[in-house]
KELUMTI-486638 format. One record per atom (N, C-alpha, C, O): z, x, y; residue in one letter; atom name. Coordinates in steps of 0.02 Angstrom, whole numbers, plus 50000, padded with zeros to 5 digits. Atoms other than C-alpha are relative to their C-alpha. Layout:
Z:X:Y:A:CA
...
END
This chain:
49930:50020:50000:X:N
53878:56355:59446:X:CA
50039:50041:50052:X:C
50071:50011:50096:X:O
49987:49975:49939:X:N
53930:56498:59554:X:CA
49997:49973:50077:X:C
50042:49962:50117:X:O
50018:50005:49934:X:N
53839:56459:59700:X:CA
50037:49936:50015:X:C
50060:49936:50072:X:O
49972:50053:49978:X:N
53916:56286:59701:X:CA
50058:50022:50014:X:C
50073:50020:50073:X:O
49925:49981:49973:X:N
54097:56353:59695:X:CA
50008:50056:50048:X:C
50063:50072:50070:X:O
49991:49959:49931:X:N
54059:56480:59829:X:CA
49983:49934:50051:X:C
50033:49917:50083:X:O
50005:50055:49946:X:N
53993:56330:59942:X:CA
50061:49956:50013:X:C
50085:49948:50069:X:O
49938:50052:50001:X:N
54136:56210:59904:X:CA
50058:50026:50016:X:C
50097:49985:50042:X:O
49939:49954:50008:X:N
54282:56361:59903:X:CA
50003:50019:50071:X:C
50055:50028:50101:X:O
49998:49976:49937:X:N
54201:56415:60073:X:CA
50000:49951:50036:X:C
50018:49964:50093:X:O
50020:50066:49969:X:N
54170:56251:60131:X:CA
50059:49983:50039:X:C
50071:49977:50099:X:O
49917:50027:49989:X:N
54353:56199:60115:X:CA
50042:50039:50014:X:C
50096:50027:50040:X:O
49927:49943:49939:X:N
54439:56359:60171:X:CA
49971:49996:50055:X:C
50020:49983:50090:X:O
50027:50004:49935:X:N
54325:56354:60337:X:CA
50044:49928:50024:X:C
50070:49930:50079:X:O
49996:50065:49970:X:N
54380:56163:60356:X:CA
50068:50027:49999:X:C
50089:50030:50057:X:O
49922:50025:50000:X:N
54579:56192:60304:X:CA
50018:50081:50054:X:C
50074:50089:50078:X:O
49940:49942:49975:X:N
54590:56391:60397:X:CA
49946:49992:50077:X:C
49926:50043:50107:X:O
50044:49991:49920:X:N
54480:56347:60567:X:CA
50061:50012:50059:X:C
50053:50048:50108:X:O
49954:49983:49933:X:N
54654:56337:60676:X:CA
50021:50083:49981:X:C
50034:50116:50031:X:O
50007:49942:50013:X:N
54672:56504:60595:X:CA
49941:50072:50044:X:C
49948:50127:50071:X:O
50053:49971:49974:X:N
54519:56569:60652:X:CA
49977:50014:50070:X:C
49947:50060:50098:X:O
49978:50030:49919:X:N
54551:56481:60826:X:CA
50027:50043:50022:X:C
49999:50077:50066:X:O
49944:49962:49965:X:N
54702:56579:60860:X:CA
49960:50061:49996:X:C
49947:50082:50052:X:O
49995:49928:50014:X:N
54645:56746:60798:X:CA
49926:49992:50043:X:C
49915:50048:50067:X:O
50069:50000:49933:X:N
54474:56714:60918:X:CA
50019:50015:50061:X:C
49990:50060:50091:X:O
49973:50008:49948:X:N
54561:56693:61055:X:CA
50044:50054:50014:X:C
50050:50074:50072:X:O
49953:49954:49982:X:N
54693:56827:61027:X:CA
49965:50072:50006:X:C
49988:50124:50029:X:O
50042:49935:49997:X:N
54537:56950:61001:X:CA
49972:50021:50057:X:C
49952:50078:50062:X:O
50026:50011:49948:X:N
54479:56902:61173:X:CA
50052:50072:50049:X:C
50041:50119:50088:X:O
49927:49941:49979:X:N
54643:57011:61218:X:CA
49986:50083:49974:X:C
49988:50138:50001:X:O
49985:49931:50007:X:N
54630:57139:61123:X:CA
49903:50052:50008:X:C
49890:50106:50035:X:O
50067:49941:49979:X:N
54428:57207:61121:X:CA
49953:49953:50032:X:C
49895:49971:50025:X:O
50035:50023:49967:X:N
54355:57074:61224:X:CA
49932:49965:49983:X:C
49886:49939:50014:X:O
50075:50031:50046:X:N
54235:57024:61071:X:CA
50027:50002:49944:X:C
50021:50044:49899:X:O
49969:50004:50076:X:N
54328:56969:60941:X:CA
49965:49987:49919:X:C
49992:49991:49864:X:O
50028:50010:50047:X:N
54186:56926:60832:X:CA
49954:50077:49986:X:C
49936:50106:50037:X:O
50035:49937:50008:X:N
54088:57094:60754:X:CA
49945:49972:49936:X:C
49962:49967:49877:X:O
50065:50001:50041:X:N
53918:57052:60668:X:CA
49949:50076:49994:X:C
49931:50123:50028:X:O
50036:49930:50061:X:N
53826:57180:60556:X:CA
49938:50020:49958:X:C
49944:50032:49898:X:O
50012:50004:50060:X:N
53691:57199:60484:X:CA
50016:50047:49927:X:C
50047:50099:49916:X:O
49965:49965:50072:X:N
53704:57233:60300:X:CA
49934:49992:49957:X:C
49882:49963:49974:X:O
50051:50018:50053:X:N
53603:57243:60138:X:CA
50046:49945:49956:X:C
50103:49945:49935:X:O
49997:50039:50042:X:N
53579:57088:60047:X:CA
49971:49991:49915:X:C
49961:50033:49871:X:O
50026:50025:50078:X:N
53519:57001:59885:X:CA
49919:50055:50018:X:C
49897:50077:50070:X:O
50065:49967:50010:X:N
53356:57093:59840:X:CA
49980:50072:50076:X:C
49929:50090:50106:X:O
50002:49962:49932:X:N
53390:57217:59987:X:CA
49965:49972:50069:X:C
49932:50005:50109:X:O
50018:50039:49940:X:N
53354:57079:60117:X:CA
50056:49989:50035:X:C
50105:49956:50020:X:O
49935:50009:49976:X:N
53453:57113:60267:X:CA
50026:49949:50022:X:C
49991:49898:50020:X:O
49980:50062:49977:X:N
53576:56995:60344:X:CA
50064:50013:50039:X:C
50099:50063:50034:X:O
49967:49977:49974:X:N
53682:56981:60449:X:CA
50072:49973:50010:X:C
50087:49919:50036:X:O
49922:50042:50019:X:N
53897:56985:60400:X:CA
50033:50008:50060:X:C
50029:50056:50099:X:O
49970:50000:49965:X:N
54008:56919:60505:X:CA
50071:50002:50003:X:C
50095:49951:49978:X:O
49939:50006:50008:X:N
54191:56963:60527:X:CA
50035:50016:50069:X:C
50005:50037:50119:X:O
49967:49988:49939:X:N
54343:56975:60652:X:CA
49990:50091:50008:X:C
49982:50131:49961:X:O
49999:49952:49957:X:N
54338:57127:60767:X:CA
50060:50054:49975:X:C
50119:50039:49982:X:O
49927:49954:50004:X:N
54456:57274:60717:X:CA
50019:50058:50018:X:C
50074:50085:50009:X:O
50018:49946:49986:X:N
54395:57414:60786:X:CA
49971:49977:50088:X:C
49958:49919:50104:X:O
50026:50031:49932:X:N
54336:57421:60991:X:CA
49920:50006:50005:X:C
49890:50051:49975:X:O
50054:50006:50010:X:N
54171:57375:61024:X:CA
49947:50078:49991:X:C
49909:50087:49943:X:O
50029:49924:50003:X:N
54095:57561:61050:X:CA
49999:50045:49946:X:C
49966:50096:49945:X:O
50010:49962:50047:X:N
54131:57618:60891:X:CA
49961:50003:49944:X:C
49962:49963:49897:X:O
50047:49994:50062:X:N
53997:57694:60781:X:CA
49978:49961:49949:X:C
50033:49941:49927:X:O
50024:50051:50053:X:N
53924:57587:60653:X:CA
49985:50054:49950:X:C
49934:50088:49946:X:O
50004:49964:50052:X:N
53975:57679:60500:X:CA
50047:49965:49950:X:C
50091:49924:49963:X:O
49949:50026:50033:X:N
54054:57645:60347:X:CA
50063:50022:50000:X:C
50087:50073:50025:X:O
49921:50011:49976:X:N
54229:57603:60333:X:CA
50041:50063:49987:X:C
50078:50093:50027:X:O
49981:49921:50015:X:N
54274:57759:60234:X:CA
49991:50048:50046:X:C
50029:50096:50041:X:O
50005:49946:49965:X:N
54215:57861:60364:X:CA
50026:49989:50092:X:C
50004:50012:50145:X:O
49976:50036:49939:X:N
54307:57779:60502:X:CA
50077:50026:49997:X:C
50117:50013:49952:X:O
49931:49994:49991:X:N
54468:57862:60585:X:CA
50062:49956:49988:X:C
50040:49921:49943:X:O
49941:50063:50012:X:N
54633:57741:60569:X:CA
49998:49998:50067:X:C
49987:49942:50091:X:O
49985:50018:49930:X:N
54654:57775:60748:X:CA
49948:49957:50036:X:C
49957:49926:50089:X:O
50048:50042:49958:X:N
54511:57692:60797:X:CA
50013:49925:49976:X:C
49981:49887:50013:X:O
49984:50068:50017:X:N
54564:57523:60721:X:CA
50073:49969:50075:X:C
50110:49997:50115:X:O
49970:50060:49928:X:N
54661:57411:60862:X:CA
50075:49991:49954:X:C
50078:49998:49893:X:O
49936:50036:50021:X:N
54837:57355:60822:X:CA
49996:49932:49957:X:C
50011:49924:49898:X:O
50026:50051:50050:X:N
54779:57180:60784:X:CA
49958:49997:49947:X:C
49955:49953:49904:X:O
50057:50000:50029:X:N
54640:57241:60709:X:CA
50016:50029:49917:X:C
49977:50021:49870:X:O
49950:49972:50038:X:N
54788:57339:60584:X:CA
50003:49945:49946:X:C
49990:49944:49886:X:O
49973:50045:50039:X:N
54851:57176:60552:X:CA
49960:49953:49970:X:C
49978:49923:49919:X:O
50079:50056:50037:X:N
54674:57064:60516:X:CA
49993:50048:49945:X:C
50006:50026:49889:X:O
50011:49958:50086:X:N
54638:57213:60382:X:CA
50060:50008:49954:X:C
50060:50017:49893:X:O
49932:49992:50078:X:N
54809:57224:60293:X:CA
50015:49919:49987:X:C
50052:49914:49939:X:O
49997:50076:50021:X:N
54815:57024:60277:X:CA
49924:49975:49985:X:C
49916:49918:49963:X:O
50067:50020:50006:X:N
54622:57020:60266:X:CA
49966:49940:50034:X:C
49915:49910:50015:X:O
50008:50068:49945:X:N
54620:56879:60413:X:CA
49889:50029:50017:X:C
49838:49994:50022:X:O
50064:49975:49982:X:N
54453:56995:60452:X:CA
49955:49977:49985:X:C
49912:49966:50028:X:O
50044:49998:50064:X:N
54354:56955:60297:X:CA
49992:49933:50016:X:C
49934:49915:50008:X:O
50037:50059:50001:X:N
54360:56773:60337:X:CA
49948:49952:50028:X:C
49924:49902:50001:X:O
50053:50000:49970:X:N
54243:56754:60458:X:CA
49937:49993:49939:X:C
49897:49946:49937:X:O
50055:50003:50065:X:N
54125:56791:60291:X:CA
49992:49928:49962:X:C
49947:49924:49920:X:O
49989:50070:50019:X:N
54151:56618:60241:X:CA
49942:49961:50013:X:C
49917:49917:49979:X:O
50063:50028:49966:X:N
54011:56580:60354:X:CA
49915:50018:49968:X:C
49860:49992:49961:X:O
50062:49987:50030:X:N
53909:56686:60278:X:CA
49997:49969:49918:X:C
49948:49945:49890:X:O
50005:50039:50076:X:N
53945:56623:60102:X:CA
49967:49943:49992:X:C
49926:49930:49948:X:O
50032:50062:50009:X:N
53910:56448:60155:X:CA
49923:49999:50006:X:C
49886:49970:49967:X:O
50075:49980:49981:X:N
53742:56496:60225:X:CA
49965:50009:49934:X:C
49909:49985:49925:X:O
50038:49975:50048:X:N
53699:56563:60064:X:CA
49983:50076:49993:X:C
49940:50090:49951:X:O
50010:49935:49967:X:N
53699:56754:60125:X:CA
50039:50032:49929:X:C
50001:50062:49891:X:O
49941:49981:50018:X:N
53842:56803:60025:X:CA
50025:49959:49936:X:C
50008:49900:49935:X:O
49940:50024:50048:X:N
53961:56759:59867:X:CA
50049:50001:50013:X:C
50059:50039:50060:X:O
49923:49986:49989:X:N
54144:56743:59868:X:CA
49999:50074:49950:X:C
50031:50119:49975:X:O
49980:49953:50038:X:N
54141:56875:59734:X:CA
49938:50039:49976:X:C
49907:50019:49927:X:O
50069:49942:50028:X:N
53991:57027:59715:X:CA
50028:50057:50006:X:C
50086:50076:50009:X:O
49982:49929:49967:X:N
53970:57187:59755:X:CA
50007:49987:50070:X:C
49980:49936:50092:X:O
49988:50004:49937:X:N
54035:57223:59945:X:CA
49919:50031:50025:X:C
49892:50081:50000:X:O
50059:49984:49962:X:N
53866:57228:60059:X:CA
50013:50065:50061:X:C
50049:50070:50111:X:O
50007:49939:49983:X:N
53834:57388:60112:X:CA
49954:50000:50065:X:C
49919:49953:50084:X:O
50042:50006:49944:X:N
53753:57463:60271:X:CA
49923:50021:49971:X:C
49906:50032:49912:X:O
50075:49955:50049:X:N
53557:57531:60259:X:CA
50011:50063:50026:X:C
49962:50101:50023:X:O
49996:49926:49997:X:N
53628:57693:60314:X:CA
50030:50022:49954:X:C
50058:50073:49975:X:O
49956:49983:50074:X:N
53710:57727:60160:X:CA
49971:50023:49955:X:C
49991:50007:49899:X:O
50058:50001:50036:X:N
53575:57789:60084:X:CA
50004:50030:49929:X:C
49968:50014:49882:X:O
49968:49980:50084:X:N
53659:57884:59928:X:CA
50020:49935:49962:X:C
50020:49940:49901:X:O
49969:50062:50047:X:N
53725:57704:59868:X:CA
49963:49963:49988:X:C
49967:49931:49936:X:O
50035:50055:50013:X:N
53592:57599:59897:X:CA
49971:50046:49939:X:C
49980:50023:49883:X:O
50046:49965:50053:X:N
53497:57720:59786:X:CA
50044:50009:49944:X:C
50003:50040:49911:X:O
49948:49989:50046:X:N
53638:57738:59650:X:CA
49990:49909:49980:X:C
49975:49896:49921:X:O
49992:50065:50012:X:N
53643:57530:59663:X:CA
49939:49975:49979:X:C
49936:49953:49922:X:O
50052:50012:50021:X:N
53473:57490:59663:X:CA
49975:50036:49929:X:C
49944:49995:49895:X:O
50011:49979:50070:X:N
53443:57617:59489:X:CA
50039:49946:49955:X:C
50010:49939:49901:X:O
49946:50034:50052:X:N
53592:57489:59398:X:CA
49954:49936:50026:X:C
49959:49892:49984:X:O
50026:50064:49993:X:N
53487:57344:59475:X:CA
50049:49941:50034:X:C
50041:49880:50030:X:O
49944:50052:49979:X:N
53661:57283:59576:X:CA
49963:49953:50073:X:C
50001:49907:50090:X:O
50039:50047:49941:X:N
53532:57192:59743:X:CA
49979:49932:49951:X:C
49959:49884:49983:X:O
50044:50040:49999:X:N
53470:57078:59618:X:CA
50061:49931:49991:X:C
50039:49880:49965:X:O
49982:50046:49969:X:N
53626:56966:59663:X:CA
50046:50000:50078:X:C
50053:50040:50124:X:O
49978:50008:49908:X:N
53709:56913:59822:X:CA
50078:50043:49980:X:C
50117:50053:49932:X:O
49933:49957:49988:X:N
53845:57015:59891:X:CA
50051:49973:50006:X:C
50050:49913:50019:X:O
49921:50040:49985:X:N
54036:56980:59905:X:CA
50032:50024:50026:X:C
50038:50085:50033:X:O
49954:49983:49968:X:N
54160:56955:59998:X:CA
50056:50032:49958:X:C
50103:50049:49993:X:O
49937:49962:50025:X:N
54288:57037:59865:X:CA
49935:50011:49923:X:C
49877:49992:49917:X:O
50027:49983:50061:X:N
54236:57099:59685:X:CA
50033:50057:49972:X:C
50069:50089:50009:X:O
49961:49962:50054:X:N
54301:57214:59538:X:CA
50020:50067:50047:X:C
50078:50087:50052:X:O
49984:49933:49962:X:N
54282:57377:59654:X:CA
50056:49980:50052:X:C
50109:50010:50051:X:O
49938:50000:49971:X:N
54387:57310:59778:X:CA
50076:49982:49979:X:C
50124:49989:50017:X:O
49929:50022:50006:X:N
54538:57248:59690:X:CA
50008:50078:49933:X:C
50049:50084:49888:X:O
49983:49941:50043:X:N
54509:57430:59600:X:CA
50033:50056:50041:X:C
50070:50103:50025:X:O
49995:49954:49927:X:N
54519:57509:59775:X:CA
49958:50052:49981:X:C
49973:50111:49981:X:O
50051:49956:49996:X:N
54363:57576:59739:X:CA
49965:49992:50065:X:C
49941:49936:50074:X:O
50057:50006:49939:X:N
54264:57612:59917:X:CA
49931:50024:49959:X:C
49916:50028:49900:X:O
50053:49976:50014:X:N
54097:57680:59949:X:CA
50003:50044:50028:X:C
49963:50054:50074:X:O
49994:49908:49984:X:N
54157:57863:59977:X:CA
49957:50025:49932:X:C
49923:50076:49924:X:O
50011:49961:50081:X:N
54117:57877:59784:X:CA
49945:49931:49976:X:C
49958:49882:49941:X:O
50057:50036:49994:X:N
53935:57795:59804:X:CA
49986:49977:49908:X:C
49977:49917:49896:X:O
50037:50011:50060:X:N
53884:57817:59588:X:CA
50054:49962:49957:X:C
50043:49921:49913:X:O
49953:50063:50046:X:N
54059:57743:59527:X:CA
50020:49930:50044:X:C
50064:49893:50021:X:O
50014:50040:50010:X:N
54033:57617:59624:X:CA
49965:49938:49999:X:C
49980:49879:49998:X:O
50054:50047:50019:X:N
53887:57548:59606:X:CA
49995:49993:49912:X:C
49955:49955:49885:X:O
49985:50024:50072:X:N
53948:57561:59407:X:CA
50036:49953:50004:X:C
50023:49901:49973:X:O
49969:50046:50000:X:N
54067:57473:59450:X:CA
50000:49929:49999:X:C
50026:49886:49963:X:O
50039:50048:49999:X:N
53966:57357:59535:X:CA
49971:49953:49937:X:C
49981:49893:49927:X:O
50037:50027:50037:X:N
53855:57340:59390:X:CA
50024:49959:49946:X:C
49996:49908:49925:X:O
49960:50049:50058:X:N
54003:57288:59244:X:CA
50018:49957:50026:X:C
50029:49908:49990:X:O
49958:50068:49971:X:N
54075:57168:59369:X:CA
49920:49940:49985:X:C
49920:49888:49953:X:O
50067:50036:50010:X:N
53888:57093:59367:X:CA
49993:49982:49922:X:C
50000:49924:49901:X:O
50000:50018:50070:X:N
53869:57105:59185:X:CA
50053:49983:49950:X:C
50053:49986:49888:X:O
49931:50023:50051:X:N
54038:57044:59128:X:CA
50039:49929:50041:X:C
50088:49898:50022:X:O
49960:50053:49957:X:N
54081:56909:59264:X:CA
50024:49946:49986:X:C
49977:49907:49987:X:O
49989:50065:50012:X:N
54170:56759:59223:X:CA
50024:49960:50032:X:C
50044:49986:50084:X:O
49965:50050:49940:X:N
54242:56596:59313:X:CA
50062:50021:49968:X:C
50104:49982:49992:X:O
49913:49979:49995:X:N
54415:56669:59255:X:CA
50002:50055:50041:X:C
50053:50067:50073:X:O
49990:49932:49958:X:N
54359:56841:59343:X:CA
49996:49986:50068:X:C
50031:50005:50115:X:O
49990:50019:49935:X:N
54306:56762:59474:X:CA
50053:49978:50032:X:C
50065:50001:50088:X:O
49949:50035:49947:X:N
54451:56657:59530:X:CA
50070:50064:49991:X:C
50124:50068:50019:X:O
49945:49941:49998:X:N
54546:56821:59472:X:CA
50007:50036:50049:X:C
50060:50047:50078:X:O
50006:49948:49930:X:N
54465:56944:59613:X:CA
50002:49975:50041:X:C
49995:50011:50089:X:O
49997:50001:49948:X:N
54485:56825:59728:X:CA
50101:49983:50008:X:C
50138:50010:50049:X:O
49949:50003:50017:X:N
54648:56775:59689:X:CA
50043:50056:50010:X:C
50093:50049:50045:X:O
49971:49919:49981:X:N
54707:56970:59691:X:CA
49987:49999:50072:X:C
50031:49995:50115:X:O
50015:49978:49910:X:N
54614:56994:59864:X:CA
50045:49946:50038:X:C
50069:49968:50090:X:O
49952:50034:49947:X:N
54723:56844:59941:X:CA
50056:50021:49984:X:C
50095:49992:50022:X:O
49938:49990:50017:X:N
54874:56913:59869:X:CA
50018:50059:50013:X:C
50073:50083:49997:X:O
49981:49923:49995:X:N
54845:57091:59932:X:CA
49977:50054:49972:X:C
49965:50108:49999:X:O
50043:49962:50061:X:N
54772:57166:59786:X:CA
49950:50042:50016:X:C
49915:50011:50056:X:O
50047:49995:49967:X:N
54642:57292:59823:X:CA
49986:50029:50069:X:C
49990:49992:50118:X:O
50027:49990:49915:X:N
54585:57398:59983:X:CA
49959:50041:49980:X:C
49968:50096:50006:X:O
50069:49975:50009:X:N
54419:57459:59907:X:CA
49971:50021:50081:X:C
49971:50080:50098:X:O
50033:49953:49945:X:N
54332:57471:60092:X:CA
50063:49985:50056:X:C
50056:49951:50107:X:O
49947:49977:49932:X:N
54508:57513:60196:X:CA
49987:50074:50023:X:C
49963:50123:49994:X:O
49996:49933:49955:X:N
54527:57642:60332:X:CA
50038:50047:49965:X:C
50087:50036:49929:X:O
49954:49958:50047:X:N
54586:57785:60262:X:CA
50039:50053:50066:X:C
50081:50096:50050:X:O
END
């Protein structure tokens, strides 16, 4: 039942926010000359994959997690794609694919290696990752790897189609900056 309303939810925001996506492509061209930033990440069963979102940071910078990322190094536009979350939608793509949920745990890097190991003990790989979920609209990151991959794990073992359209619902409304620059 999930997987259908992630296909259909991503389906139809890709079709109704593409001039969205348009503009902010084009305006990225301006600002780091590669407005698209692909990643890999850990997936379902720790099979990587690879997420895609707008650019917010300039291309040269480190591939670390977000927590450990200056503010200054984020772009002006790149300010404004993460405080409206224009960034995140790019992931849409990956949802439809099948990569991704609208609502899991957030997919982590494989350098992270305190979390995967904290996540994998709770058993949180054995579904697909999300683009929003309980930790983020808690503004839980992954500075604090063991709460939250707990976190992870009750959102997993308590999830409902009311929670769901709740966390995403919060994350379009603002709710939430689990992995923001700090």
């Amino acid at each position: 039942m999930i997987r259908l309303l992630d296909f259909i939810l991503a389906f139809v925001g890709l079709l109704f926010l593409w001039p969205i996506l348009l503009v902010v492509y084009v305006i990225g061209f301006f600002d780091t000359g590669s407005p698209v930033f692909m990643q890999t990440r850990v997936g379902k069963n720790k099979k990587p994959f690879t997420l895609i979102k707008f650019r917010t940071m300039p291309v040269a910078t480190e591939s670390v997690a977000t927590h450990l990322v200056a503010a200054s190094a984020v772009t002006k536009l790149g300010g404004f794609l993460r405080k409206t979350k224009i960034d995140e939608l790019p992931q849409l793509i990956n949802v439809v694919k099948g990569e991704m949920s609208l609502v899991g745990p957030r997919p982590n890097l494989f350098n992270q290696h305190e979390l995967i190991k904290q996540r994998d003990a709770l058993g949180v790989y054995s579904v697909l990752p999300g683009v929003t979920g309980l930790a983020q609209v808690q503004n839980i990151d992954m500075s604090t790897p063991q709460l939250l991959a707990k976190t992870d794990k009750q959102m997993i073992d308590s999830l409902t189609i009311k929670d769901y359209f709740k966390y995403i619902i919060m994350t379009a409304t603002g709710s939430g900056s689990g992995d923001a620059v700090k």
